[in-house]
Backbone of each chain as ProteinMPNN parsed JSONL, in Angstrom:
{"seq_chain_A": "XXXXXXXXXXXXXXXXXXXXXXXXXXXXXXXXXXXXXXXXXXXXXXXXXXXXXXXXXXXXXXXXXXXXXXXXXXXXXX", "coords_chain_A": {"N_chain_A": [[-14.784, 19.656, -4.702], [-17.378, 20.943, -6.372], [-20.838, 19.783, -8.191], [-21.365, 21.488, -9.859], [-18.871, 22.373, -11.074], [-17.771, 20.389, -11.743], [-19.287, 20.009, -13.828], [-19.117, 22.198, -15.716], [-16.442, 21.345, -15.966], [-16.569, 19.081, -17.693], [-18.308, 19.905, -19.373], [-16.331, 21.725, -21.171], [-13.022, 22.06, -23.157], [-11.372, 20.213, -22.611], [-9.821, 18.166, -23.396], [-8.648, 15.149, -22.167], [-9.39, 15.894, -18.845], [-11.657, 16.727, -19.364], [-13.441, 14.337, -19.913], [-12.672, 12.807, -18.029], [-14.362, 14.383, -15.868], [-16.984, 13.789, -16.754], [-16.973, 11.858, -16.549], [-16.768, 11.073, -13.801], [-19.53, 12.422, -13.35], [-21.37, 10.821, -14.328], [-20.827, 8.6, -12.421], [-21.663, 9.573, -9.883], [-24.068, 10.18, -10.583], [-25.258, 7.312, -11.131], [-25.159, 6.432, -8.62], [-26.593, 8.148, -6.634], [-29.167, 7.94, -7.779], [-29.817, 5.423, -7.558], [-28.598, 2.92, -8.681], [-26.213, 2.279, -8.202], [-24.282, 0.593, -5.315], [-23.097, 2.22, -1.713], [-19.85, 0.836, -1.788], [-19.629, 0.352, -4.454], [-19.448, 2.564, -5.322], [-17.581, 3.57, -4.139], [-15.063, 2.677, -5.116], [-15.157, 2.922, -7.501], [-14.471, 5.528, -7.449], [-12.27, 5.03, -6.513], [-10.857, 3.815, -8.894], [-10.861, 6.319, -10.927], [-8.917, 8.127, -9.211], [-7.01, 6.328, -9.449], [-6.378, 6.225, -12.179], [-5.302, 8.967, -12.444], [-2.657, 8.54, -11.944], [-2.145, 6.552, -13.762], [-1.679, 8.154, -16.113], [0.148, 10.09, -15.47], [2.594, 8.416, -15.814], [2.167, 7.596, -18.038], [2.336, 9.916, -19.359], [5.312, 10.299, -18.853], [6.945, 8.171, -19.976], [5.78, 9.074, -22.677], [7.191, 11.182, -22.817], [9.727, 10.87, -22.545], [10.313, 9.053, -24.585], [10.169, 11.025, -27.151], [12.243, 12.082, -26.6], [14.387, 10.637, -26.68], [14.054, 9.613, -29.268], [14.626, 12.37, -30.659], [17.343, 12.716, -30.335], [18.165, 10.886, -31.138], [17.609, 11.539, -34.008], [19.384, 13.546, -34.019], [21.807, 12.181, -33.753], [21.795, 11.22, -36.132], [22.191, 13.082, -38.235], [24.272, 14.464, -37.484]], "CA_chain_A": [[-15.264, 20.201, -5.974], [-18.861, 21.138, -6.656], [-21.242, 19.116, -9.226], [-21.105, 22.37, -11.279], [-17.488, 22.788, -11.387], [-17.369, 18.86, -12.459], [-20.101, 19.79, -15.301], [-18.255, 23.147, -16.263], [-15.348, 21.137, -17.015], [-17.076, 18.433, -18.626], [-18.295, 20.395, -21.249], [-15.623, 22.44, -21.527], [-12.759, 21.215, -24.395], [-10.153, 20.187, -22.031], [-9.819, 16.638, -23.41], [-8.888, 14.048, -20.99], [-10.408, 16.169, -17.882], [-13.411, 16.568, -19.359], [-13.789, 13.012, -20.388], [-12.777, 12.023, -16.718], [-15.394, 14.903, -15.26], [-18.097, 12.865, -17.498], [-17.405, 9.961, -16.103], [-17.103, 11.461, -12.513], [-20.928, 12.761, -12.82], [-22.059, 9.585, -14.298], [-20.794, 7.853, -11.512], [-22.357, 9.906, -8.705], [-25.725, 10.528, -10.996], [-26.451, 6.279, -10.608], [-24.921, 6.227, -6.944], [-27.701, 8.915, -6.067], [-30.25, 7.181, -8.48], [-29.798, 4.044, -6.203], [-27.774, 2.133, -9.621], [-24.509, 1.778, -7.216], [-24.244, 0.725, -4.143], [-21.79, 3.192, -1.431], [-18.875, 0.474, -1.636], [-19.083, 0.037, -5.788], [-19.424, 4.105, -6.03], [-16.108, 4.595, -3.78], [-14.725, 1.339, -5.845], [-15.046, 3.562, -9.107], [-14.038, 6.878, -7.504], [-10.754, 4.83, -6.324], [-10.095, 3.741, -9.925], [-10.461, 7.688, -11.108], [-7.909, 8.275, -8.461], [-5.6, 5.647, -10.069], [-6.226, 7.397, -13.632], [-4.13, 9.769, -12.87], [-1.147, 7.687, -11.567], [-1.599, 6.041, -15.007], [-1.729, 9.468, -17.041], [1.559, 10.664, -15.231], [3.351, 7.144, -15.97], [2.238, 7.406, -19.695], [3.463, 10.992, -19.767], [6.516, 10.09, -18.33], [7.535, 7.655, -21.298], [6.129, 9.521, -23.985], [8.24, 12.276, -22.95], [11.299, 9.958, -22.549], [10.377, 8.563, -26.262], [10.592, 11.992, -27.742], [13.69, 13.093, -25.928], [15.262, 9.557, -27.428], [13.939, 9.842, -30.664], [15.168, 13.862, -30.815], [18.514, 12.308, -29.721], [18.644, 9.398, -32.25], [17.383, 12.327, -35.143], [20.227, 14.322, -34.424], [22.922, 11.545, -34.202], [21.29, 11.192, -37.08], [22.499, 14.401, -38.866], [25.642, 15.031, -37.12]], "C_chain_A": [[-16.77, 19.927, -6.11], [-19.421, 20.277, -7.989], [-21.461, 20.089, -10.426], [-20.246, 22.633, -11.789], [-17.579, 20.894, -12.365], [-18.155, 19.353, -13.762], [-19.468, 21.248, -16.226], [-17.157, 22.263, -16.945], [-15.631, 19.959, -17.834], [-17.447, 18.328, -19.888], [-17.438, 21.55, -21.583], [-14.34, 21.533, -22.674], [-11.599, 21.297, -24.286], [-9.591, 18.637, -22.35], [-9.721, 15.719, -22.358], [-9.642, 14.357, -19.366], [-11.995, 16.312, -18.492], [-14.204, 15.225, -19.478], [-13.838, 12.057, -18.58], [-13.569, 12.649, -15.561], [-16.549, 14.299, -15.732], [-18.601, 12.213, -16.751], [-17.675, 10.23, -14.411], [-18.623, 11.583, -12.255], [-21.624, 11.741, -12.902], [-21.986, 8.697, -13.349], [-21.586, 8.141, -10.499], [-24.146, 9.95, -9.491], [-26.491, 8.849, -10.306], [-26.125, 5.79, -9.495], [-26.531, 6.946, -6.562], [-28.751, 8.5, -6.688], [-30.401, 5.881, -7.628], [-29.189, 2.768, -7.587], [-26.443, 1.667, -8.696], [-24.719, 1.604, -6.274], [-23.258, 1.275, -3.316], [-20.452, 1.781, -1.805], [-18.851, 0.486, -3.531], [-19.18, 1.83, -6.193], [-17.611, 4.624, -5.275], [-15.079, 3.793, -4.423], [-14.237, 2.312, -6.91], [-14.023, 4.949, -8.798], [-12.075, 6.639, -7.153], [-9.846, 4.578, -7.848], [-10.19, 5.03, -10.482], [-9.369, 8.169, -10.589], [-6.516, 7.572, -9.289], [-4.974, 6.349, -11.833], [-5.275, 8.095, -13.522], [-3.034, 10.062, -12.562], [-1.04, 7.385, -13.094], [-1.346, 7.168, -15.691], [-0.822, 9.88, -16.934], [2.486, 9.205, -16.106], [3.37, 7.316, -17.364], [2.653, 8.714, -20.373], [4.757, 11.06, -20.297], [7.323, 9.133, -19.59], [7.044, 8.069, -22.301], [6.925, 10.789, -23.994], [9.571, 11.831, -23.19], [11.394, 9.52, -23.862], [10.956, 9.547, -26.786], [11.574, 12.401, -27.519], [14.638, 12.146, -26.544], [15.253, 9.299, -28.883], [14.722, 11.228, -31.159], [16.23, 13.748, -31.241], [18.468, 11.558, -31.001], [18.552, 10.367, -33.833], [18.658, 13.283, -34.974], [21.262, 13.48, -34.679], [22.632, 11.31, -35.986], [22.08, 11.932, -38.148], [23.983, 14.522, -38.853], [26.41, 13.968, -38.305]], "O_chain_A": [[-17.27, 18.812, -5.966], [-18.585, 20.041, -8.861], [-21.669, 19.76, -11.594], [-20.323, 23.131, -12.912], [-17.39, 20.643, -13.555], [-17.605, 19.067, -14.825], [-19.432, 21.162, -17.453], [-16.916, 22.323, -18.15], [-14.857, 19.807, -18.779], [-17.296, 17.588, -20.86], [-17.925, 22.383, -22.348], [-14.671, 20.402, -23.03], [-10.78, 21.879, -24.997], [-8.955, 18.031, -21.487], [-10.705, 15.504, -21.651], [-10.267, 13.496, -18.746], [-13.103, 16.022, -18.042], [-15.391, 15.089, -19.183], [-14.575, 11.18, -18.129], [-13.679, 12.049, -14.492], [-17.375, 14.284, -14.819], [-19.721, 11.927, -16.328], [-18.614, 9.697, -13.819], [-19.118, 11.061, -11.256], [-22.426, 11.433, -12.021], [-22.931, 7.917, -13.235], [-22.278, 7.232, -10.042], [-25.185, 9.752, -8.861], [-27.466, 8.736, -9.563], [-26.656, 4.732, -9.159], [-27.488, 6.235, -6.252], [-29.7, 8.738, -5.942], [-31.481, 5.64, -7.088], [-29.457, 1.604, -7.29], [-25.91, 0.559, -8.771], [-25.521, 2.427, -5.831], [-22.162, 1.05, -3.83], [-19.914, 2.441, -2.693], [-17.699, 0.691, -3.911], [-18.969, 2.217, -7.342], [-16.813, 5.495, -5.623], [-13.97, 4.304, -4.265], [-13.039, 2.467, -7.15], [-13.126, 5.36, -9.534], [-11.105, 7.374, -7.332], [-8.681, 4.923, -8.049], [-9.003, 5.173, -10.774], [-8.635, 8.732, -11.401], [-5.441, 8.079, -9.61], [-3.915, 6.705, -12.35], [-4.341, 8.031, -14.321], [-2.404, 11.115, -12.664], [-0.078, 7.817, -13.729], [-0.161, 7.021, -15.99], [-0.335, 10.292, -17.987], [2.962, 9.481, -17.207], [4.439, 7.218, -17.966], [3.142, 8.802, -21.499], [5.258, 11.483, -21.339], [8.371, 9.593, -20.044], [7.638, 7.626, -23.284], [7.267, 11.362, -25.029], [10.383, 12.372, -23.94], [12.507, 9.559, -24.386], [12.153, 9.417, -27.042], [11.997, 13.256, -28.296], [15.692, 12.62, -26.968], [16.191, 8.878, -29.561], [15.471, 11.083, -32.125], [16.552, 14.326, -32.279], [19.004, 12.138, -31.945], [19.293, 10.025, -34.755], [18.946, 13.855, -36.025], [21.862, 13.718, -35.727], [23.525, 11.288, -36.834], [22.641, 11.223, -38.983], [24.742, 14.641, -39.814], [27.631, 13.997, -38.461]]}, "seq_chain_B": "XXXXXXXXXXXXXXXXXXXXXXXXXXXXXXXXXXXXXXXXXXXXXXXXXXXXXXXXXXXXXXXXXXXXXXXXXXXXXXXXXXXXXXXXXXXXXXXXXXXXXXXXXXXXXXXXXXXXXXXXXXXXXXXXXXXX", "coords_chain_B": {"N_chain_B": [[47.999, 6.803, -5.678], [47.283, 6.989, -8.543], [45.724, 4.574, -8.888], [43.369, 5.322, -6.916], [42.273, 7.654, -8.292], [41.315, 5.977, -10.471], [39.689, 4.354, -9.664], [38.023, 6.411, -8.493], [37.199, 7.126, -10.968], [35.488, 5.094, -12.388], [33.865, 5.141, -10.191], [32.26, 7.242, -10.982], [31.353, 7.143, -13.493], [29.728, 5.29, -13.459], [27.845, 6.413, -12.079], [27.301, 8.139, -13.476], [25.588, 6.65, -15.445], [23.93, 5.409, -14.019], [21.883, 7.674, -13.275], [21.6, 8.487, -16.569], [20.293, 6.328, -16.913], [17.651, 6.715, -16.117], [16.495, 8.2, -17.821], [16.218, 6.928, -19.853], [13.324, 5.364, -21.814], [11.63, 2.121, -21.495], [12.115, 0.317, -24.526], [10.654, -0.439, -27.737], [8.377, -3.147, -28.281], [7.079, -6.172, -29.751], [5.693, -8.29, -28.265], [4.645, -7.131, -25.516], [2.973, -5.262, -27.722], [1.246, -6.279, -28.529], [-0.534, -7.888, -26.625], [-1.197, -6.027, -24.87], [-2.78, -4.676, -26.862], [-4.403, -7.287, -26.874], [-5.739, -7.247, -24.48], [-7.13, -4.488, -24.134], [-8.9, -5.694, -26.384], [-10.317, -7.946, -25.308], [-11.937, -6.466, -23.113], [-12.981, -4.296, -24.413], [-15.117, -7.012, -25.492], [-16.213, -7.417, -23.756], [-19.476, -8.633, -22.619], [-22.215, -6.951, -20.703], [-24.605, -8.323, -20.036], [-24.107, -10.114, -19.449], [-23.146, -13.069, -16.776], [-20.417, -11.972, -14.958], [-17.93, -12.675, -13.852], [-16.865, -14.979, -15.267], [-15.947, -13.477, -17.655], [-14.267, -11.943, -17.262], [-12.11, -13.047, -16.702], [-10.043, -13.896, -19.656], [-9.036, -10.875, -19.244], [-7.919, -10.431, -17.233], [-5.958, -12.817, -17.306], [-4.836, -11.568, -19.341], [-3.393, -9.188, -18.6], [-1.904, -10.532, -16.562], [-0.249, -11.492, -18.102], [1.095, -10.022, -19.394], [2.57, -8.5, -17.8], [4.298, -10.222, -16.435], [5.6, -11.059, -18.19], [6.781, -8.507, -18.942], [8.023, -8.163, -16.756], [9.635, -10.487, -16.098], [11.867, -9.918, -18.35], [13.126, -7.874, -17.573], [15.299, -5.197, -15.565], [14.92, -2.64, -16.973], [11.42, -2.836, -17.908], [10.565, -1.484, -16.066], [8.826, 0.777, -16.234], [7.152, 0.183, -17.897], [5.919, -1.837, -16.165], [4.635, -0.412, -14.323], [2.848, 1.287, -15.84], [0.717, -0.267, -16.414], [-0.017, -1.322, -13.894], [-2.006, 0.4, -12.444], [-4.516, -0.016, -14.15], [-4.315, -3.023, -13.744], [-5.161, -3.271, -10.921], [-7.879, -2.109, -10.822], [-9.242, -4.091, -12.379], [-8.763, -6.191, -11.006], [-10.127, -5.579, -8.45], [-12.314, -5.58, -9.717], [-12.892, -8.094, -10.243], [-12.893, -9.648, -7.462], [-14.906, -8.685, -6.902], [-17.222, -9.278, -8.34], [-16.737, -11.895, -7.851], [-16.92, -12.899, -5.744], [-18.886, -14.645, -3.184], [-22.318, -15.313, -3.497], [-22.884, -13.409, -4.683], [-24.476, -10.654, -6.353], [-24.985, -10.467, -10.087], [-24.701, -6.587, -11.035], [-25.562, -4.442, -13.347], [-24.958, -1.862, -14.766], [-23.458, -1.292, -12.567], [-21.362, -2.952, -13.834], [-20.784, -1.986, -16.448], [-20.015, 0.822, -15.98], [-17.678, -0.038, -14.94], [-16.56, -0.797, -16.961], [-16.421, 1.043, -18.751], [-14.43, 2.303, -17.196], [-12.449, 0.856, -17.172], [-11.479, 0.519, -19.802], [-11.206, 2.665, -20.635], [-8.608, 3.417, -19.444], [-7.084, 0.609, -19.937], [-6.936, 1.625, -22.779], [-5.287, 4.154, -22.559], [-3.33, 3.352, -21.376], [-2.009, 1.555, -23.619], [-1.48, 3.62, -26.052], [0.549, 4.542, -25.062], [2.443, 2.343, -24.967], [2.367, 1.427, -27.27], [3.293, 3.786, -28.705], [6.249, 4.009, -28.645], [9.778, 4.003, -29.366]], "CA_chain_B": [[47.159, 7.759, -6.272], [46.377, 6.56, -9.864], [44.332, 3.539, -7.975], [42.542, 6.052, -6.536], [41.669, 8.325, -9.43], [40.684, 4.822, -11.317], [38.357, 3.844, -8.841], [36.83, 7.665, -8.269], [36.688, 7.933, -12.349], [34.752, 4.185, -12.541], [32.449, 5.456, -9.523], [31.597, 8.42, -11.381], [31.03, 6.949, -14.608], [28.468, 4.546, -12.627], [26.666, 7.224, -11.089], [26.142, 8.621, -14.663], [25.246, 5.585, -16.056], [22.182, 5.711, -13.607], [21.531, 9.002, -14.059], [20.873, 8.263, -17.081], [19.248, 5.197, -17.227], [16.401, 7.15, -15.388], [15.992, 9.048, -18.751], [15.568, 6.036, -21.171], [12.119, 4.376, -21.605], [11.896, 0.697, -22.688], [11.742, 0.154, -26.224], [8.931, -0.73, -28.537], [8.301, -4.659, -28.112], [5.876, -6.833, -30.601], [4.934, -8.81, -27.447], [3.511, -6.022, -25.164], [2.49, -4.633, -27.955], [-0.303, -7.371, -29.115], [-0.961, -7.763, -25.473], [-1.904, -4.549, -24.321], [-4.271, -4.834, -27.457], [-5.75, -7.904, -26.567], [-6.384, -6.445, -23.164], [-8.508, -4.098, -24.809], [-9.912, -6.473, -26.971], [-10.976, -8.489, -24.045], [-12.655, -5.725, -22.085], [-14.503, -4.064, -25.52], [-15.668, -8.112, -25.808], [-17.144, -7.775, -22.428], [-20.854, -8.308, -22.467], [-22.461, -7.07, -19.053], [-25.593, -8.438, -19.527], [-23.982, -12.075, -19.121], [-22.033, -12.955, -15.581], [-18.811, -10.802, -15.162], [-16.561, -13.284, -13.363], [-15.891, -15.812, -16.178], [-15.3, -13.473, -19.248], [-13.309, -11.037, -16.431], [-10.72, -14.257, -17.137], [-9.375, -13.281, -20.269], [-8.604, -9.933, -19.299], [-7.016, -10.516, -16.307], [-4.792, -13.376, -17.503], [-3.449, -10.769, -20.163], [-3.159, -8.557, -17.731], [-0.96, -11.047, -15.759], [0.742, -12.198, -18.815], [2.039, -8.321, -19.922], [3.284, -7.857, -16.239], [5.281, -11.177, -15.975], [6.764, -10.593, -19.585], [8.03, -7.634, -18.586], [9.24, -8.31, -15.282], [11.358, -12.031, -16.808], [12.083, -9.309, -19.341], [14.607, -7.227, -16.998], [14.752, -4.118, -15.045], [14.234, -1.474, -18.423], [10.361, -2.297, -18.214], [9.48, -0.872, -15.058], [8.061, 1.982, -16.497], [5.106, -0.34, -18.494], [4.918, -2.472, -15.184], [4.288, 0.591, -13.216], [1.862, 1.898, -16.499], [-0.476, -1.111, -16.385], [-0.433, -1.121, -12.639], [-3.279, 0.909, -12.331], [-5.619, -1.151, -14.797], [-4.564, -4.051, -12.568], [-5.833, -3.199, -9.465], [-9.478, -2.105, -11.26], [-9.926, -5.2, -12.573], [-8.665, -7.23, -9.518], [-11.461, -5.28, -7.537], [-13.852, -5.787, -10.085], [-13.233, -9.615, -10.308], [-12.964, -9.906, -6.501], [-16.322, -8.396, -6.477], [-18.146, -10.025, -8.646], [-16.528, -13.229, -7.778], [-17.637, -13.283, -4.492], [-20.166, -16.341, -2.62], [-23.776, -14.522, -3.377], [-22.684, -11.723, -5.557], [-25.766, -10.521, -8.055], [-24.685, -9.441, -11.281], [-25.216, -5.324, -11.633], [-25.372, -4.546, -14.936], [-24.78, -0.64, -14.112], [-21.727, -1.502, -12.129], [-20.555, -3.995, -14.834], [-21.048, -1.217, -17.628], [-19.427, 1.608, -15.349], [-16.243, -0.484, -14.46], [-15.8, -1.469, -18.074], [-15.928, 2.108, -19.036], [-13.162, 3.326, -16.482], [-10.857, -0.144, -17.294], [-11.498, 0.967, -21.328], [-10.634, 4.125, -20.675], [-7.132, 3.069, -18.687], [-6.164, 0.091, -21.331], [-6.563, 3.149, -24.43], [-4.377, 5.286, -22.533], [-1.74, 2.425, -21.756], [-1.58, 0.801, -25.296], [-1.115, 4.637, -26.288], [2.143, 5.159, -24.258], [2.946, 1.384, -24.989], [2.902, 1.425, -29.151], [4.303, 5.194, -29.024], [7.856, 4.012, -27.991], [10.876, 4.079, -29.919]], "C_chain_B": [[46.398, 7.369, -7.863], [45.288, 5.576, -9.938], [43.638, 4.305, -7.876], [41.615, 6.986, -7.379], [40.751, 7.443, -10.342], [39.78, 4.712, -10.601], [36.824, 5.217, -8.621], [36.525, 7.579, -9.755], [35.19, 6.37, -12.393], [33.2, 4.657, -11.662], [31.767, 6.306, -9.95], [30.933, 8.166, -12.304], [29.687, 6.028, -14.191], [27.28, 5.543, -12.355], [25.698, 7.838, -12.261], [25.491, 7.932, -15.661], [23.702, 5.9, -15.424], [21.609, 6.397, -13.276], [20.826, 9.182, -14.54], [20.037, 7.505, -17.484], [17.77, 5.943, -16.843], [15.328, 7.608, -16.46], [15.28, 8.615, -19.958], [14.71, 5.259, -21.11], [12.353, 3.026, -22.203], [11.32, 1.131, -23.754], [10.492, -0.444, -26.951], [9.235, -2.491, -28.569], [7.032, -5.464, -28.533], [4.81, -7.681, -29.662], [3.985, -7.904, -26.617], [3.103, -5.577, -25.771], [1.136, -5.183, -28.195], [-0.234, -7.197, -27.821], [-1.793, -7.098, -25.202], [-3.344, -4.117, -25.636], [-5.196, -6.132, -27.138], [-6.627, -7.665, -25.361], [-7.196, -5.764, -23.493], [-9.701, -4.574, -25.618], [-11.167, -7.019, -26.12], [-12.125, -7.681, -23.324], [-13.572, -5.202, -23.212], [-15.391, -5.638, -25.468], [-16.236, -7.921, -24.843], [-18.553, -7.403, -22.802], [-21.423, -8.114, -20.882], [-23.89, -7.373, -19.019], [-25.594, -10.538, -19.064], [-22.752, -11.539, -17.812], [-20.761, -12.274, -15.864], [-17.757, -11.386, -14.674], [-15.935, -13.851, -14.544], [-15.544, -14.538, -17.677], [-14.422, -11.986, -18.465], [-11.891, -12.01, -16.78], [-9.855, -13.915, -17.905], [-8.564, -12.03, -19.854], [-7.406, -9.798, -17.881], [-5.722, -11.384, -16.314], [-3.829, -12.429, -18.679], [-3.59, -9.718, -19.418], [-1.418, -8.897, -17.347], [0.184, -11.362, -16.572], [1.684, -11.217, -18.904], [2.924, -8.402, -18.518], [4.545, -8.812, -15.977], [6.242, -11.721, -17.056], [7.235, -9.71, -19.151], [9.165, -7.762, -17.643], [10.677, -9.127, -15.574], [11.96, -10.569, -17.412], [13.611, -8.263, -18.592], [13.823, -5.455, -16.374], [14.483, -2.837, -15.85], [13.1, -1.338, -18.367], [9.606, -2.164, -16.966], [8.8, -0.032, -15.145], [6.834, 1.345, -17.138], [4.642, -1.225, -17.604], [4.357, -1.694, -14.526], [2.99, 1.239, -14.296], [0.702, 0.739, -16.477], [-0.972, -1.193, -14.659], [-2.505, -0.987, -11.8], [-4.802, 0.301, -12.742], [-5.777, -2.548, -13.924], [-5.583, -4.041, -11.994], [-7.443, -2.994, -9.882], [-9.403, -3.243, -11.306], [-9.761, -6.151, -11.346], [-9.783, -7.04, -8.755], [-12.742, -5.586, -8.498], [-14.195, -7.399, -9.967], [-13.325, -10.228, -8.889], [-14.658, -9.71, -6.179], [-17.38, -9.398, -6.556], [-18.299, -11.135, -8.535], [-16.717, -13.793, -6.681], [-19.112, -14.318, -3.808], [-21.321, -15.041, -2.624], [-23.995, -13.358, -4.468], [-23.975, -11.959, -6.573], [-25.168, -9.716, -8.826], [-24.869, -7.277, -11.655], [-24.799, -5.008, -12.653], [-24.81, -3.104, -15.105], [-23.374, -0.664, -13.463], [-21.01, -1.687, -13.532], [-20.214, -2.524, -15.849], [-19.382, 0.142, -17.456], [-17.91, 1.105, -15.075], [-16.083, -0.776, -16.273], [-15.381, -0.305, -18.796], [-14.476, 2.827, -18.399], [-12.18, 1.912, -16.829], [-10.457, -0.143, -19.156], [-10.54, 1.382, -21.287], [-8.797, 3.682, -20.491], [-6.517, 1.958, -19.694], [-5.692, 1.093, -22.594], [-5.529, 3.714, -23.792], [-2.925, 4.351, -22.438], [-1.508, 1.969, -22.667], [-0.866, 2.165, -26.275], [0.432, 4.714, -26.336], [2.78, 4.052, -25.029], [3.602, 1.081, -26.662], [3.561, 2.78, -29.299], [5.89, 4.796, -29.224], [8.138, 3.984, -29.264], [11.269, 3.065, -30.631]], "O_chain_B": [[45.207, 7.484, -8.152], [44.297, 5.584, -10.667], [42.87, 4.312, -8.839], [40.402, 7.068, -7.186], [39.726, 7.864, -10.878], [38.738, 5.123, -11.11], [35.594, 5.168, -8.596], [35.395, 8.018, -9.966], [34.011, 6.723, -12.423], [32.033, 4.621, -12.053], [30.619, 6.401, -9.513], [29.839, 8.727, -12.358], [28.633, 6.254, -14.786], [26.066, 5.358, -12.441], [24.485, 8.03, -12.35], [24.911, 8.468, -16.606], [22.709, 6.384, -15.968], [20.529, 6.022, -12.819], [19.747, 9.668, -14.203], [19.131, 7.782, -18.27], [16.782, 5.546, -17.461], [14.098, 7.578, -16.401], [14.444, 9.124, -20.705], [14.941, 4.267, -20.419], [13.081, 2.8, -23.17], [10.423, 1.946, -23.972], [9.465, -0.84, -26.4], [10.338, -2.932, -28.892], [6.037, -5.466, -27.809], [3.616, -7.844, -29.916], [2.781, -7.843, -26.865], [2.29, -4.871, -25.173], [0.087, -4.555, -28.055], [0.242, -6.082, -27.607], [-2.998, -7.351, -25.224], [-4.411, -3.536, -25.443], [-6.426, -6.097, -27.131], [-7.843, -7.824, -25.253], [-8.322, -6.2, -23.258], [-10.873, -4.201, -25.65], [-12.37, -6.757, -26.145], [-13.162, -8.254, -22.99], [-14.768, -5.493, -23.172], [-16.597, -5.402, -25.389], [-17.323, -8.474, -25.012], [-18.895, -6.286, -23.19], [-21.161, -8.919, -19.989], [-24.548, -6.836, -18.128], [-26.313, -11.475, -18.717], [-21.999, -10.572, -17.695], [-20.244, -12.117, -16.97], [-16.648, -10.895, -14.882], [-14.822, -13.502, -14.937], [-14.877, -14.935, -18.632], [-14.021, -11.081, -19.196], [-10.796, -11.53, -17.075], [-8.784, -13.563, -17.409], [-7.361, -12.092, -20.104], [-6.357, -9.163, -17.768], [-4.693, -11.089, -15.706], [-2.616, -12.495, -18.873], [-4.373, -9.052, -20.096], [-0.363, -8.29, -17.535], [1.324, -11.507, -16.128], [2.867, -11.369, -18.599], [4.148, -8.309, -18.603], [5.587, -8.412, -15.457], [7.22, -12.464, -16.968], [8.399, -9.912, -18.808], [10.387, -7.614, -17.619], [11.879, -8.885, -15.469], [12.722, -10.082, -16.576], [14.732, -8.083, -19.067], [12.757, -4.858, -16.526], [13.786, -1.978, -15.311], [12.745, -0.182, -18.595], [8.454, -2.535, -16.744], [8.003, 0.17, -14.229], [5.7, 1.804, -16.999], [3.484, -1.633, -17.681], [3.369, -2.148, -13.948], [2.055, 1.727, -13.661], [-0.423, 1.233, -16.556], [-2.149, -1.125, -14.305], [-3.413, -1.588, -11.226], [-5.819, 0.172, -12.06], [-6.819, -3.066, -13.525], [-6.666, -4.556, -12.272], [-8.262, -3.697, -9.289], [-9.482, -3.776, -10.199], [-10.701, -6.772, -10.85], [-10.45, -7.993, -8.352], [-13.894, -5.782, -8.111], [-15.29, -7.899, -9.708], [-13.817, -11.356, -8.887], [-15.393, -10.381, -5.454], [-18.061, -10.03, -5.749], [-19.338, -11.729, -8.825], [-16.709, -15.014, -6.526], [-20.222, -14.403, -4.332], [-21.223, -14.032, -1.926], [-24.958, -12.71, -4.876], [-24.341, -12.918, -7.253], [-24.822, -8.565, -8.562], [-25.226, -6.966, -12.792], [-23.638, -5.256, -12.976], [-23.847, -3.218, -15.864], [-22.374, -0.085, -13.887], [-20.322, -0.88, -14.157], [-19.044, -2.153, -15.753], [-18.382, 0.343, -18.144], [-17.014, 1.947, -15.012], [-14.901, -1.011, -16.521], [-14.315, -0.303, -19.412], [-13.71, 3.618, -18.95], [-10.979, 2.126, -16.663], [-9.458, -0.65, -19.667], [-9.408, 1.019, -21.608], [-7.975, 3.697, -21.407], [-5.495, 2.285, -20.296], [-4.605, 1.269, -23.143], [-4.577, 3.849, -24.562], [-1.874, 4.481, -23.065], [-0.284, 1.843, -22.712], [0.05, 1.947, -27.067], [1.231, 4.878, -27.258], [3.659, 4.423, -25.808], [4.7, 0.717, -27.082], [4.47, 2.827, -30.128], [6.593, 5.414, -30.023], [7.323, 3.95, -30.185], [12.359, 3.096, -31.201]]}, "name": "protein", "num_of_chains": 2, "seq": "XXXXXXXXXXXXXXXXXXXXXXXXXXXXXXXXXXXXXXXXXXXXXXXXXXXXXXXXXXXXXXXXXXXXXXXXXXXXXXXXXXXXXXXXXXXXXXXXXXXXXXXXXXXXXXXXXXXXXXXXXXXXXXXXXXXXXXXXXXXXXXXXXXXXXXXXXXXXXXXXXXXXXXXXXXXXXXXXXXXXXXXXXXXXXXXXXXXXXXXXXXXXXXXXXX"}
């Protein structure tokens, strides 16, 4: 992915990708500024990577909440 | 034959037992729930213009604490050991880093890692106070 596609979706008003294209450019802007050195710029780009292990995981139980709450609102009723 | 039917109906009823277990998240819990905020606390408290190993401490022992509550806690909260996970391992690399014989403070690093281990506590405390 290109540094214009990262800044396209950056400011575009995709919430959490744009927030994690942000942070993507900021990372490479003070790698290439000489602010990072290569092992703390592939350091950062590995925790981005993990982001969105966590993002599925926190999906994954707030979908399971709602499907148990749904469930508990209809025993609810019945 | 009625042995047999007993034993196939028990194995069946097993199978849908964990089935569904797959489907139900752990429950809402007062302990992870302060936790997973002081974890954030911890990391907003971070100043990066002072050393990063010792006030990396805090955050990593509630880190360790959430993970080894859950675990005693039983096999239900694998889904918030597997959601902090991720935050782990950042901070482990960041405190390995900085905790290293010679290491110089970068303040730029420091700043940059505190933003992406922010970011990752907000979204787990999210999932974590949502529950049920």
């Amino acid at each position: 992915m290109s540094m214009e596609q990262l800044h396209w979706i950056a400011g575009s008003d995709k919430g959490w990708a744009a927030t994690r294209a942000a942070m993507t450019i900021a990372i490479t802007e003070q790698y290439q500024g000489g602010g990072l050195d290569r092992s703390e710029y592939e350091e950062m780009l590995r925790d981005l990577v993990r982001m969105d292990q966590l993002d599925s995981e926190a999906d994954d139980i707030e979908l399971k909440t709602m499907l148990v709450t749904a469930i508990y609102a209809v025993a609810q009723v019945a | 034959m009625k042995k047999l039917l007993l034993i196939i109906t028990v194995l069946m009823l097993q199978g849908c037992a964990v089935a569904l277990s797959s489907y139900i998240p752990s429950f809402w819990d007062d302990n992870q729930s302060a936790k997973i905020v002081d974890v954030r606390l911890s990391l907003e408290r971070l100043d990066c213009s002072q050393p990063q190993a010792l006030q990396l401490k805090p955050v990593r022992d509630n880190i360790a604490w959430f993970q080894l509550y859950s675990e005693s806690k039983g096999s239900r909260q694998t889904d918030v050991i597997k959601l902090t996970q991720p935050l782990s391992e950042t901070v482990e690399e960041w405190y390995k880093r900085v905790s290293a014989e010679g290491y110089r403070d970068n303040k730029i690093y420091c700043q940059m890692k505190q933003k992406i281990a922010e970011e990752q506590a907000a979204r787990a405390a999210k999932a974590i106070l949502g529950r049920f």
